[in-house]
N, C-alpha and C positions, 0 to 999 in steps of 0.2 A: 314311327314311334321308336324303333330298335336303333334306326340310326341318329336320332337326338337321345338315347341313353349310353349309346356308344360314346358321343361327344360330351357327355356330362362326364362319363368315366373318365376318357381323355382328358380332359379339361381338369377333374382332380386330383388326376394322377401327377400332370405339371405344376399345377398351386400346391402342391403336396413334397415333389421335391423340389419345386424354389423358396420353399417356407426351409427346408431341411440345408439349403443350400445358405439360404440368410445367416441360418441359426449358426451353421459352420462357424461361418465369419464375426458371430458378436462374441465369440468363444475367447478371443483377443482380449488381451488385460493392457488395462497400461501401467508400466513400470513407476516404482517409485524414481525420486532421482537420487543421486545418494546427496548424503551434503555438502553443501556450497563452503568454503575456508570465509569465514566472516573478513574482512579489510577494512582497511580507510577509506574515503574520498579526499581528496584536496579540496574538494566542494563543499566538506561538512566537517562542525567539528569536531576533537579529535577521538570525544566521550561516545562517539556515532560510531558503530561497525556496520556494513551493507553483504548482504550476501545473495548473490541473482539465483533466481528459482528459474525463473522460466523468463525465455525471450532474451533478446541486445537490448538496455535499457538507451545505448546511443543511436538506436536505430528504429525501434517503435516499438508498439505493446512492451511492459515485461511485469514481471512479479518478484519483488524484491523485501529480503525477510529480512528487517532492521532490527537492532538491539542498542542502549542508550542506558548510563547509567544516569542515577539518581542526580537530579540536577542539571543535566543535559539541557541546553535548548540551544533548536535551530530558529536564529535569529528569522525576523520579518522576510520572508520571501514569496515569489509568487511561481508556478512551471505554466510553461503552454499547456500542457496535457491535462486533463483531470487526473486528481489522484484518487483514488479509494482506500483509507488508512483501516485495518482490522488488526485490533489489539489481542494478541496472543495471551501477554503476562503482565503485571508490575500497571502502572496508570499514569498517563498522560491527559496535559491541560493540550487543547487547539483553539487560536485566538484568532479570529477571522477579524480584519479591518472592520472598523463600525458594527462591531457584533458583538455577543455576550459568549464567553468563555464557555466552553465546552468540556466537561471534562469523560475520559474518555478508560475505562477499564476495562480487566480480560473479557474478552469475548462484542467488545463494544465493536460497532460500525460507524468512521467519517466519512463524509462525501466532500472531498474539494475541489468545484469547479476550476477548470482552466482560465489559469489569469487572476484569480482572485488573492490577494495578497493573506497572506497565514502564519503563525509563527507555530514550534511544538517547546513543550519545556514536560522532559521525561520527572514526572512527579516521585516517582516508586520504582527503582531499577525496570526498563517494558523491553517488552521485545514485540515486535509489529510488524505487519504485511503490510506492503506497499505495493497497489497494483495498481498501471498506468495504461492509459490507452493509446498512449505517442510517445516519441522520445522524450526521456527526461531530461531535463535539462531545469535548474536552481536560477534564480532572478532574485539576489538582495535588494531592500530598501533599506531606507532611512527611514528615521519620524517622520519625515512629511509626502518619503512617498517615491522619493527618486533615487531612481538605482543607484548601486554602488557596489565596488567591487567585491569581492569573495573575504580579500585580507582586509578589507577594510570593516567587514561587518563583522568575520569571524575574531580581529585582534580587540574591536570596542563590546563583543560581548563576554569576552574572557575577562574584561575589567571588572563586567557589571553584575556575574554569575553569580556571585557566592550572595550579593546583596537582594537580587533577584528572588534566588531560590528562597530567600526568607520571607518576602514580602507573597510569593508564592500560596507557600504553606499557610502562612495566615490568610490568604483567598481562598483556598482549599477547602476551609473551615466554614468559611461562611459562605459557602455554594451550595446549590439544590445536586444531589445527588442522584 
């Protein structure tokens, strides 16, 4: 009887300092990161700044905090990776092929599977997280669907912007909120 109360002691005196010993170690914070210098891509246009939070967006995962002035939009494209768009500030339309418009304000959650063709058109000055599961990488289309180069989609939507964002704002209006 003495020697199974000896081993119960024992035995809680170990679970006792590997619980103290755990504890130690969740004592660990993690750091903010400071902030990122916002930039361009050659991939988006020029109203688009990207700034990487976390991870190599050429390389896989990352989290990238975008900003877009009023009017902005990133013409028809589709990434391999899913994206997950979280709206910070300011509101954004997302236009998924064969789908009904989305409109998207602070604190809102998108999900866009990989491969699924999308456009964004920044409604309201936004700023947005973009978090990816794989490298990113942009695929423009056309109307009907086939690729097309980066200048060729970013010079035919600088023609069509300013006519856009009007036709826009009047969809704006008559959308479910």
């Amino acid at each position: 009887m003495r020697s199974a109360a000896c081993w119960l002691l024992v035995s809680a005196v170990v679970v006792a300092s590997g619980f103290q010993s755990l504890s130690g170690e969740e004592k660990k914070a993690a750091a903010a990161k400071p902030a990122s210098a916002f930039m361009n891509l050659p991939t988006l246009p020029t109203c688009a700044k990207v700034a990487v939070q976390n991870g190599d967006p050429s390389k896989g995962g990352s989290v990238i905090l975008a900003k877009a002035a009023t009017g902005c939009n990133i013409p028809w494209h589709w990434h391999t990776a899913t994206e997950q768009l979280m709206v910070v500030s300011g509101s954004g339309k997302v236009e998924m092929k064969d789908g009904s418009p989305v409109m998207a304000h602070s604190g809102s959650y998108v999900n866009l599977p990989g491969s699924h063709v999308h456009q964004f058109t920044c409604m309201m000055a936004c700023t947005f997280f973009i978090a990816s599961d794989a490298a990113f990488d942009i695929h423009y289309v056309d109307a009907a669907g086939k690729e097309i180069s980066t200048e060729d989609a970013l010079k035919s939507k600088a023609k069509t912007m300013k006519h856009q964002m009007k036709k826009d704002t009047k969809d704006m209006k008559d959308m479910k909120m």
